[in-house]
C-alpha positions in Angstrom: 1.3 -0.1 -10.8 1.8 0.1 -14.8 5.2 0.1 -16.1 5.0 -0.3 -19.7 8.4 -1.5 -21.1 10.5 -2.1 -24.3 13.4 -3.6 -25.8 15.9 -1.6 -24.5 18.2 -1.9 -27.4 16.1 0.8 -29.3 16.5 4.4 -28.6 13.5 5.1 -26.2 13.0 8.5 -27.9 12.1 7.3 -31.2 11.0 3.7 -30.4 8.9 2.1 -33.0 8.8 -1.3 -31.8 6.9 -4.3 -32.9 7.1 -6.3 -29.9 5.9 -4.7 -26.3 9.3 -6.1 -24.4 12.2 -8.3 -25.3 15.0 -9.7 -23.3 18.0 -7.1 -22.7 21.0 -7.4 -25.6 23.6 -9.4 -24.0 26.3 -6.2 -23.2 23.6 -5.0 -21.3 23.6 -8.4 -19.3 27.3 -7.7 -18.1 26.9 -4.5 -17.2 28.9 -4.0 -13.8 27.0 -4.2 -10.8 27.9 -1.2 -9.0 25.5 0.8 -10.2 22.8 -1.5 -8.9 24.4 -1.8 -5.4 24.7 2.0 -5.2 21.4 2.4 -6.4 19.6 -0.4 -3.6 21.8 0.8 -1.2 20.0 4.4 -1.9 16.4 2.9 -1.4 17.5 1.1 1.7 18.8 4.7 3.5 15.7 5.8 2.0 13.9 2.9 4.1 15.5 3.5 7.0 15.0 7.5 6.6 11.3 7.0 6.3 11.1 5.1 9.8 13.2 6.8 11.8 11.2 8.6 14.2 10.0 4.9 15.2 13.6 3.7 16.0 13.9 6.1 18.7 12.0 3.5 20.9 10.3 0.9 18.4 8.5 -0.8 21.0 6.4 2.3 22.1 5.7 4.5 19.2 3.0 4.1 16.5 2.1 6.4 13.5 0.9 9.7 14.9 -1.3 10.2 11.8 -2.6 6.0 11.7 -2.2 4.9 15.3 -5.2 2.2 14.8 -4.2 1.1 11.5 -0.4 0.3 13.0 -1.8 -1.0 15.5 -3.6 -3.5 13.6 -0.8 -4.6 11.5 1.8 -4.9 14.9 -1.9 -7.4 15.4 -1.5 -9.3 12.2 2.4 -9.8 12.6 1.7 -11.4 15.6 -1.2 -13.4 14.1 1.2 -14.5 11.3 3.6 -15.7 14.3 0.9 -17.1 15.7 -0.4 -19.1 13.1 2.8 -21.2 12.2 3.4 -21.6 15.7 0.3 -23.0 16.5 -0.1 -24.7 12.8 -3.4 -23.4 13.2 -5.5 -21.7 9.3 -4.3 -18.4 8.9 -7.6 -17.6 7.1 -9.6 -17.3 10.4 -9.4 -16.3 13.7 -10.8 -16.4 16.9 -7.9 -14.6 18.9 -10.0 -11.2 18.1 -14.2 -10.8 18.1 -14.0 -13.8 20.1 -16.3 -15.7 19.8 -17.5 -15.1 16.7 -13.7 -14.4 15.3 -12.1 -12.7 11.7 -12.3 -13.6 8.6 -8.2 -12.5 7.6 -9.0 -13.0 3.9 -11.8 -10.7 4.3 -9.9 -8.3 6.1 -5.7 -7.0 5.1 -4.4 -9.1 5.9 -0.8 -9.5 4.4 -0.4 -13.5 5.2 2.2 -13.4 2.0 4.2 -11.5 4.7 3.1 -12.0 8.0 3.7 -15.8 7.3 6.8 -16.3 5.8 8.8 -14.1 8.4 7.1 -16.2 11.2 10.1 -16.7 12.7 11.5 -13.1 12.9 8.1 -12.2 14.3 8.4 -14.8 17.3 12.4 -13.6 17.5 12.3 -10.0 17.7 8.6 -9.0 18.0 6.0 -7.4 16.1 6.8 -4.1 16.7 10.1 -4.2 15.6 9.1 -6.6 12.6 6.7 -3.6 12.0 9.3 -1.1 11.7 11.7 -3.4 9.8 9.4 -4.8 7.4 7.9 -1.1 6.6 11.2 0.1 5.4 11.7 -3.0 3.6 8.9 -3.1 2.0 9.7 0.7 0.4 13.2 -0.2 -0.4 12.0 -3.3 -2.2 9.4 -2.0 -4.5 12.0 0.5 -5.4 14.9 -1.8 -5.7 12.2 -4.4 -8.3 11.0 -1.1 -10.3 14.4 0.0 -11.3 15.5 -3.6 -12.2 12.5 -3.7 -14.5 13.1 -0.2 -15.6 17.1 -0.6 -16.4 16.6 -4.0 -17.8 13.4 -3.9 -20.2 12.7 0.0 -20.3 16.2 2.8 -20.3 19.6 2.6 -20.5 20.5 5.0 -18.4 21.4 3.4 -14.7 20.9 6.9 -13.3 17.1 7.5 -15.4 16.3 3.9 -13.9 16.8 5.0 -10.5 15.5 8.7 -10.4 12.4 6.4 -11.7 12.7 3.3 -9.3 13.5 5.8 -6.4 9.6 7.8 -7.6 8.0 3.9 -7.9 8.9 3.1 -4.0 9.0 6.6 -2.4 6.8 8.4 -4.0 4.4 10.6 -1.7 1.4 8.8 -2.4 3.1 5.3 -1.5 5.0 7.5 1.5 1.1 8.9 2.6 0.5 4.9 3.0 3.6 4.0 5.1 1.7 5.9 7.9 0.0 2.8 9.1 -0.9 0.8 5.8 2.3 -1.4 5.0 -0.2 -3.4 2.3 -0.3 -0.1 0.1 3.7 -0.2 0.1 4.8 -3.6 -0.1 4.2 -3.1 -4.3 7.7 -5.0 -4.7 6.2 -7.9 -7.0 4.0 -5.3 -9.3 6.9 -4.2 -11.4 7.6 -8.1 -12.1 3.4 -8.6 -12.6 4.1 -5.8 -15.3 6.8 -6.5 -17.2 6.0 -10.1 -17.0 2.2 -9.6 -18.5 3.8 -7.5 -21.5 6.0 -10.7 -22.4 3.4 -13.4 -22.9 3.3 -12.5 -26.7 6.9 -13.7 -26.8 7.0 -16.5 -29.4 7.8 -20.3 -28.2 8.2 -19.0 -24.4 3.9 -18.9 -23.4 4.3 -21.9 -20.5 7.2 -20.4 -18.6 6.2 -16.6 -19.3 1.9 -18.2 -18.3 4.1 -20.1 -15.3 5.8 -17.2 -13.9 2.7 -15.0 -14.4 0.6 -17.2 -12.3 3.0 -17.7 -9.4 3.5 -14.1 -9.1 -0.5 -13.0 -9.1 -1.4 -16.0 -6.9 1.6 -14.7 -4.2 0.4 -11.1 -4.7 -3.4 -12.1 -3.9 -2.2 -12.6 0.1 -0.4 -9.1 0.1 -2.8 -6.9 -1.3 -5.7 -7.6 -4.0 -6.6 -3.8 -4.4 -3.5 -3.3 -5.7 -3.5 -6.5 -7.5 -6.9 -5.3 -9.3 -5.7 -1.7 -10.0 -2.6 -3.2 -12.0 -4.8 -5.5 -13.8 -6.7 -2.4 -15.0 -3.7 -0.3 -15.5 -2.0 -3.4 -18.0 -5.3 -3.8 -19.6 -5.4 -0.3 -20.9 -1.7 -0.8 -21.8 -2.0 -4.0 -24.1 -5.4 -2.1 -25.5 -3.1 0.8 -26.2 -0.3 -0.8 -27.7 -2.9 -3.2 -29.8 -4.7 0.3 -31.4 -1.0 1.4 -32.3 0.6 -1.6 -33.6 -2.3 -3.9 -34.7 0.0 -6.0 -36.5 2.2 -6.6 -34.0 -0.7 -7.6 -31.5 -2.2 -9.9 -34.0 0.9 -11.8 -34.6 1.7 -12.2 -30.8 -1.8 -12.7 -29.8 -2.1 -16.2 -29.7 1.3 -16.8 -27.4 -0.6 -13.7 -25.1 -3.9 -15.5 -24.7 -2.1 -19.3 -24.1 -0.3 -17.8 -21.6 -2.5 -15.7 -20.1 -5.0 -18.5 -19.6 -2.0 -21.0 -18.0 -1.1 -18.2 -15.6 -4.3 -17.5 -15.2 -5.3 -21.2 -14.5 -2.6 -21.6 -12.0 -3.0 -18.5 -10.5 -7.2 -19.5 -9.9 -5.5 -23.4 -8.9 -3.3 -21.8 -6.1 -6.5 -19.5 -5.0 -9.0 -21.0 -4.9 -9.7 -22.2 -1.9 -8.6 -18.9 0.2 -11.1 -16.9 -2.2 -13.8 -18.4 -1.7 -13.1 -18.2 1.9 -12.7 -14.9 2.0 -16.4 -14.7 0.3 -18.3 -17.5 1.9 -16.2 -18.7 4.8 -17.3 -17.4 8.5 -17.6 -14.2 9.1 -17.6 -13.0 5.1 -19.8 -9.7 4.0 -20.6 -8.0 1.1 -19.7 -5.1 0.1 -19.5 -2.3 3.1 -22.6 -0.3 4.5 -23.3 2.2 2.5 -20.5 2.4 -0.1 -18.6 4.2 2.5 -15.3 4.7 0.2 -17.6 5.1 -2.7 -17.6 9.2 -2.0 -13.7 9.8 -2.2 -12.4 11.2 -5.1 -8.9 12.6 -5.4 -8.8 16.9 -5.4 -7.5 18.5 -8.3 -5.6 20.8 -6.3 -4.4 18.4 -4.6 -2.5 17.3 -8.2 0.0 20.1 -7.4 0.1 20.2 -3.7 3.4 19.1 -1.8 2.7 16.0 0.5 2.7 16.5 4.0 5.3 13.8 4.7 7.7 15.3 1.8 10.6 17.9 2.9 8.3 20.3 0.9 5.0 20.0 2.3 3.0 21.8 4.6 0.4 19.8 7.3 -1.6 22.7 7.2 -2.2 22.2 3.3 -4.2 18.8 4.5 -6.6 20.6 6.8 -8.2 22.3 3.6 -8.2 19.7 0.9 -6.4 16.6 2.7 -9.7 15.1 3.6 -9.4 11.7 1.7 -5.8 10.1 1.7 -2.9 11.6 -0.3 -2.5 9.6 -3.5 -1.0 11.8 -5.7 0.0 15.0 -4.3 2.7 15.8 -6.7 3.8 19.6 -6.2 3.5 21.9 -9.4 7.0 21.6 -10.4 6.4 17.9 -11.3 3.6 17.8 -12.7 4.7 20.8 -15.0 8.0 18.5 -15.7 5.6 15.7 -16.4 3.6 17.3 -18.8 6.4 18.8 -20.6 7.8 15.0 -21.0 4.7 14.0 -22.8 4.4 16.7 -24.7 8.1 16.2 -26.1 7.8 12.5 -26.1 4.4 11.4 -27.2 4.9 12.0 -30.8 8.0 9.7 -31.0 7.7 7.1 -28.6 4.9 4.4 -27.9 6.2 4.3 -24.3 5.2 7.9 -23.9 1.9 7.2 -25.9 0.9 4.4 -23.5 1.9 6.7 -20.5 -0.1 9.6 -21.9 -3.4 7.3 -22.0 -2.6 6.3 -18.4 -2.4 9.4 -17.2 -5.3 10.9 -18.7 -7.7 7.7 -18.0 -6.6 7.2 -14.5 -6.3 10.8 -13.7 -10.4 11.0 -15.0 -11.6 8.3 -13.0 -9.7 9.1 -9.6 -11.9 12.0 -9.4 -14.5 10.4 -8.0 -18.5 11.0 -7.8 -18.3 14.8 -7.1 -15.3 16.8 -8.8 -13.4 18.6 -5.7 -11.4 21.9 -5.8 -9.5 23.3 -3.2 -11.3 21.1 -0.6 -15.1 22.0 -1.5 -17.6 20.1 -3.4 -18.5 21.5 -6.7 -21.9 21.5 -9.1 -20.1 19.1 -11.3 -20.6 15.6 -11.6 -17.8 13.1 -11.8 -17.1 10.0 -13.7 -18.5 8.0 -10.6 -21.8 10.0 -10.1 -23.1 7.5 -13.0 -21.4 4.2 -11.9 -24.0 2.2 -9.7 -22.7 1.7 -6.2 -23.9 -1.8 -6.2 -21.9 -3.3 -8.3 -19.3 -6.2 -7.8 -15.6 -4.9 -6.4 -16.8 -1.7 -7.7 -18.6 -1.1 -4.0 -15.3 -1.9 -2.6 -13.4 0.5 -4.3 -12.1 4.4 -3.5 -12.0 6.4 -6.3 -8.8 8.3 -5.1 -6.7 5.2 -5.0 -6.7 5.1 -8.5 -4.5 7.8 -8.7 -2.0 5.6 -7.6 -1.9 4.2 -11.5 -1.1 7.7 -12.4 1.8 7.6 -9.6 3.4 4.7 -11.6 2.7 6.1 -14.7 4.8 9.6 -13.8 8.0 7.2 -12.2 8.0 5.6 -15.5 8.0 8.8 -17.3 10.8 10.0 -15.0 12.8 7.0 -16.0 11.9 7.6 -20.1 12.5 11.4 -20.0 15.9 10.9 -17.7 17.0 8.1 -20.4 16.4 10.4 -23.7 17.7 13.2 -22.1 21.2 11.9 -21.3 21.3 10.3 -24.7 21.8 7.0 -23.9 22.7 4.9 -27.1 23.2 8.5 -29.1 26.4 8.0 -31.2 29.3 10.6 -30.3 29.7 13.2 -33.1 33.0 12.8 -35.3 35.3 15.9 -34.6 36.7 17.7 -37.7 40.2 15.7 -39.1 43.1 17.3 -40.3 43.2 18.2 -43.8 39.4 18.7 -44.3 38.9 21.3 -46.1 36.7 24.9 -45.1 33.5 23.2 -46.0 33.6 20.6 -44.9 35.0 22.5 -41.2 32.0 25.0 -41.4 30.1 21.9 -41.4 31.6 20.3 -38.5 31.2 23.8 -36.9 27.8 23.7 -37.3 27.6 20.0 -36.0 29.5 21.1 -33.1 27.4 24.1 -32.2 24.1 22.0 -32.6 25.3 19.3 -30.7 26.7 22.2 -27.8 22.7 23.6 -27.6 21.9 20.2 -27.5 23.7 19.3 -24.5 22.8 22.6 -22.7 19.1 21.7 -23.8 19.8 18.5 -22.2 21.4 19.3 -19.1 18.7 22.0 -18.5 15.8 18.7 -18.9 18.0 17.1 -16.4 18.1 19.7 -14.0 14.4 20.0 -14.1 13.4 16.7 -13.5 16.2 17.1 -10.4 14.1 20.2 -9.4 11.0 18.8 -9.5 11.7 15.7 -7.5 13.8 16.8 -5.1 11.3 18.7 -2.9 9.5 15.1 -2.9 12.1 13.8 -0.8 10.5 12.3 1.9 10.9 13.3 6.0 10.5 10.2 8.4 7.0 10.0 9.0 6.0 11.3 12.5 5.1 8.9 15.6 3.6 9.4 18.9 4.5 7.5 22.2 1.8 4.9 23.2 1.4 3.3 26.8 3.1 -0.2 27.0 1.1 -3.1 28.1 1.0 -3.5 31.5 3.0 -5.6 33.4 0.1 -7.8 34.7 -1.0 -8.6 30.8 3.5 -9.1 30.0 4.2 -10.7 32.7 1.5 -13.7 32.7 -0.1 -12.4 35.7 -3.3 -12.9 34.1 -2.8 -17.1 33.2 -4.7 -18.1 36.4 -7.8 -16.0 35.3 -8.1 -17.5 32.1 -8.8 -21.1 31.5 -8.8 -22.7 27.6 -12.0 -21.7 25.7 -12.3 -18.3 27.8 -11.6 -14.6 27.0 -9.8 -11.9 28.5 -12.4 -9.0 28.5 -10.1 -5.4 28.1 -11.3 -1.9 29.0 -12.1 -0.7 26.8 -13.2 -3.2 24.2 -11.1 -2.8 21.8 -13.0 -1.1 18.5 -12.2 1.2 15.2 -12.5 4.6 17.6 -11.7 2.9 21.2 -9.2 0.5 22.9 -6.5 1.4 21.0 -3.7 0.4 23.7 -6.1 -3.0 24.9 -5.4 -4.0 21.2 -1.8 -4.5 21.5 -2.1 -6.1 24.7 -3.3 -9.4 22.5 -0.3 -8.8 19.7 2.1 -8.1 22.2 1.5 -11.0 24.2 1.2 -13.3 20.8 -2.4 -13.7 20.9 -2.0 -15.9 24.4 -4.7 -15.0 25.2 -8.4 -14.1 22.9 -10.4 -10.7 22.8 -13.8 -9.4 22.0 -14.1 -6.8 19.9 -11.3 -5.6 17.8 -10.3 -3.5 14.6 -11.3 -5.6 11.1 -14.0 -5.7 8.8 -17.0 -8.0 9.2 -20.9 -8.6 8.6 -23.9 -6.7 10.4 -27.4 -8.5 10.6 -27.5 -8.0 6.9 -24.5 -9.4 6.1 -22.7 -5.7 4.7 -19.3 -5.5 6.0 -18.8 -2.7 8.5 -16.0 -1.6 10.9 -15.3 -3.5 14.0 -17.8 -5.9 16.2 -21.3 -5.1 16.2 -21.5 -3.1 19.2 -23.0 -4.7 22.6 -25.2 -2.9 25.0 -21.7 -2.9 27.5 -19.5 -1.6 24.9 -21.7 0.9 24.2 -22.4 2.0 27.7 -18.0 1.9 27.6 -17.5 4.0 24.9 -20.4 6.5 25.9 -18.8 6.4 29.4 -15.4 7.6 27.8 -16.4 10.2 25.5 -18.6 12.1 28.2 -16.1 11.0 30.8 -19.1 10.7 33.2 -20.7 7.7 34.6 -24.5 7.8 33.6 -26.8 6.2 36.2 -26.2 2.6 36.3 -30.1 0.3 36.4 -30.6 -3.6 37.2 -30.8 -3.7 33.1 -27.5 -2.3 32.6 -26.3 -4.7 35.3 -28.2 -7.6 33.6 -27.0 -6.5 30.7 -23.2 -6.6 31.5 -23.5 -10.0 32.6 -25.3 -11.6 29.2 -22.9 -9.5 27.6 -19.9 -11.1 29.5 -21.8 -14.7 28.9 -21.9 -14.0 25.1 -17.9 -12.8 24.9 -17.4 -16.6 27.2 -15.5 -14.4 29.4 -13.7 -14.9 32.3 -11.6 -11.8 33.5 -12.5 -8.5 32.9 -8.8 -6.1 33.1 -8.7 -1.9 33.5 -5.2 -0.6 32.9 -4.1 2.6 33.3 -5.3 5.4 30.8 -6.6 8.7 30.6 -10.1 7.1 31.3 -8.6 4.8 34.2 -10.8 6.7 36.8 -14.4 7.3 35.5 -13.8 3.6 33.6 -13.4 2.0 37.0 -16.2 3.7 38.6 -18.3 2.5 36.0 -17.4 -1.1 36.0 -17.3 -1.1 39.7 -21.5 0.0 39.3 -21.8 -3.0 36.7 -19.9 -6.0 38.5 -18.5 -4.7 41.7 -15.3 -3.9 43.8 -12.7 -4.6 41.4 -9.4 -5.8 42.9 -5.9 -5.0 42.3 -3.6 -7.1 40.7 0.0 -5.9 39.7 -1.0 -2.9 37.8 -4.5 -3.2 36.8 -8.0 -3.1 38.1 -9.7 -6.9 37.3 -13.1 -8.6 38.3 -13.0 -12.0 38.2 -16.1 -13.1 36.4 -15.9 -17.2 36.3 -18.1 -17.5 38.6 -20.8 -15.1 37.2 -20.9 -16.7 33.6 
């Protein structure tokens, strides 16, 4: 996210500045604090707001809208956890797809995260580090993008927190708490930004390249798609700036490019080795089967729709043009707000310039290959119809997410149009003395009565930006109540079945569309035990990523067996089959638990293997002596 920034000693309004940033003045420095504690504080009940449907019993309930995706990241908590414990590389795993395993920096992984709180993982679990780190993560990225805002951008404590407040919760970011903690945990973008807009700084290139470099290289192993749409979004803001103060860009350019080649260098130094994992280590792909993101493009109504998970929305809105994810969805009343702040703005500030050409780009290229109205496809083309789908990181990416550019791009303009409204730095205007004389009192009247509209103007501004943000508050996201594991797979019941070097077969396998409960049974127990299957991204026969394990002739017989919820006849192959299948996953137990399938799942297993017997509460065949 972009957050284009200033030397905060210039009126915002009118600013004219030769440099991009500078450091604050040194009143601003000693500030009290208790507007910042107020304002964190805020974003933390914000946090803690957002998840609160999951508190009512954390270690049952995943996202109602997302239940896979949560799933997956309770998974990679526990892999984190895992990983230390075990001092075993967190860049691949055989603990799920066993045997062939997951490439975790081909997949989200978030090892920044899921690494460092190790120990809370192992201490409290990864469904409660879920929940905690989720709200966190929101309450952080605010908490970093007002710091940047009050301390490079406004002067106005309450414009930096209307604007840090739309940086963490906005409904875009909020859409992605349901499930995706990556997209949220943007806490280190605000310092990317404001950091890459101070390498021109004369005689400070090494720490400013230094700094740069450490943060990009720690951002890489939280989330790269956001890493890549920033690096757009501050290109096209040192471009702008550059075309508006040419001088100024040619003076600084020499500190810019030495330090953005150290940070650069280190950044590549730290990297290195993980990236090229993540494109030639085991289990690597690229790009995905048939561009499948390649096709979503953000709606334009969906511009001035309220967000289902705001205290405005609506979830039937979603059914008609909610079809791709929620990246903008900023209701009419902002984005009426927003363009009323440019309007005013652009002409005197090269903030709002730089904004404006954000906007605009970003808002253009979200759209997509096929421009969308109201939910339907129309005749015209979009800026991705002629953009090859072939090409490098280009195949990876979803046109709608780069909306979010425009998301950071309207919390900065909050911030702006909150700081010039409230008049922050204005001077106070003299009242009349005694003993002036009529003229010079008519002119004071004057003075006065301008300065009266003026605050009435300003107070209105204010209260529109309230209005138009307001019904953006977010509503804790919604949850559903999942199965827990059962006690057999808690309890250890299963150690005896499984020796080192076997697998513990679930059913179902888990998979993208199936096995969502069997999942957790491996991040819930701390990956005691490994899987087949799973939910990640790796290669097919032609090496193109796709979703989940390429499916076996069992799994498929598994999955077919749930949807119809009929067992099909059952031949020597499919028996035959089931046990090369069982060879191939090196497995040694296979486990039913109870489900809505339970019934028809153990009929058909008990066609493919046998009587099952009962153990605790599940169905199991012992298999070691089969494979």
């Amino acid at each position: 996210m972009a957050v284009p920034v200033v030397d905060p000693s210039l009126n915002p309004s009118s600013v004219e500045a030769d440099a991009v940033v500078a450091d604050p003045p040194r009143r601003a420095r000693r500030r009290p604090a208790r507007a910042d504690v107020l304002a964190i504080g805020a974003y933390v009940l914000l946090g803690v707001l957002v998840c609160l449907n999951y508190w009512g019993d954390v270690e049952n309930r995943v996202s109602s809208h997302l239940p896979t995706d949560h799933s997956w990241f309770e998974w990679l908590f526990a892999h984190g956890a895992y990983s230390v414990q075990h001092l075993e590389n967190p860049l691949f795993t055989t603990r799920q797809n066993a045997p062939d395993g997951v490439n975790m920096m081909a997949n989200t992984s978030l090892l920044g995260v899921t690494l460092p709180l190790a120990p809370l993982t192992l201490l409290l679990g990864p469904q409660v580090m879920y929940a905690l780190y989720l709200g966190a993560a929101l309450s952080a990225t605010a908490a970093t993008s007002y710091w940047v805002l009050s301390r490079h951008l406004v002067r106005s404590r309450a414009g930096a927190f209307v604007g840090g407040a739309f940086l963490g919760f906005a409904p875009g970011i909020v859409h992605h708490a349901n499930g995706q903690p990556n997209f949220v945990s943007n806490f280190l973008l605000p310092l990317i930004v404001a950091r890459v807009l101070r390498l021109g700084e004369p005689g400070r290139w090494r720490r400013n390249g230094l700094a740069l470099g450490l943060l990009v290289a720690y951002q890489i192993f939280i989330n790269e798609e956001m890493l890549l749409l920033t690096a757009l979004a501050c290109l096209v803001v040192v471009v702008a700036y550059a075309v508006q103060r040419p001088r100024a860009a040619r003076e600084r350019a020499g500190s810019f490019l030495a330090a953005l080649g150290l940070g650069g260098g280190l950044a590549l130094l730290l990297t290195a080795y993980p990236i090229w994992f993540q494109f030639n280590g085991p289990q690597s792909y690229r790009g995905l089967q048939g561009g499948v993101f390649h096709n979503w493009g953000e709606d334009l109504v969906a511009f001035v729709t309220f967000a289902r998970d705001t205290i405005a929305g609506d979830e039937a809105v979603e059914k008609t043009i909610g079809l791709t994810e929620q990246n903008t969805w900023f209701g009419w009343p902002l984005v009426l707000v927003a363009l009323a702040a440019l309007v005013l703005l652009v002409r005197r500030s090269v903030p709002a310039r730089i904004l404006a050409v954000l906007v605009v780009l970003f808002t253009i290229a979200s759209i997509g290959p096929v421009v969308r109205f109201n939910g339907a496809e129309t005749d015209i083309d979009g800026p991705w119809a002629y953009v090859p789908d072939d090409l490098p990181l280009v195949e990876m990416m979803m046109p709608t997410r780069l909306s979010l550019v425009v998301v950071a791009a309207v919390g900065v303009l909050l911030a702006l149009a909150w700081d010039t409204l409230a008049g922050a730095g204005r001077p106070p205007v003299p009242a009349p003395r005694a003993g002036d004389d009529d003229g010079a009192a008519d002119g004071h009247d004057g003075t006065a009565a301008r300065e009266r509209r003026r605050r009435v103007l300003r107070l209105a501004g204010l209260v529109a930006i309230a209005a138009a943000v307001v019904p953006l508050i977010p509503r804790p996201l919604p949850a559903e109540r999942i199965d827990p594991p059962p006690h057999f797979i808690t309890a250890g019941g299963w150690r005896p079945y499984v020796p080192e070097g076997r697998t513990l077969v679930p059913v179902p396998i888990p998979s993208n569309v199936h096995g969502l409960h069997t999942l957790r049974w491996s991040a819930l127990t701390g990956h005691e035990f490994p899987i087949p299957g799973g939910y990640f991204i790796g290669p097919n026969e032609r090496g193109e990523g796709v979703f989940g394990a390429p499916n076996r002739p069992t799994s498929t017989l598994i999955y077919s067996t749930m949807d119809a919820n009929v067992v099909p006849e059952i031949t020597e192959e499919n028996r035959r089959q089931a046990v090369e299948d069982l060879r191939f996953w090196r497995a040694s137990v296979v486990v039913l638990g109870s489900g809505p399938r339970e019934a028809v799942l153990r009929d058909l297993m008990a066609e493919l293997l046998g009587p099952p017997q009962r153990v605790d509460d599940v169905w199991i065949w012992d298999v070691r002596d089969r494979v």
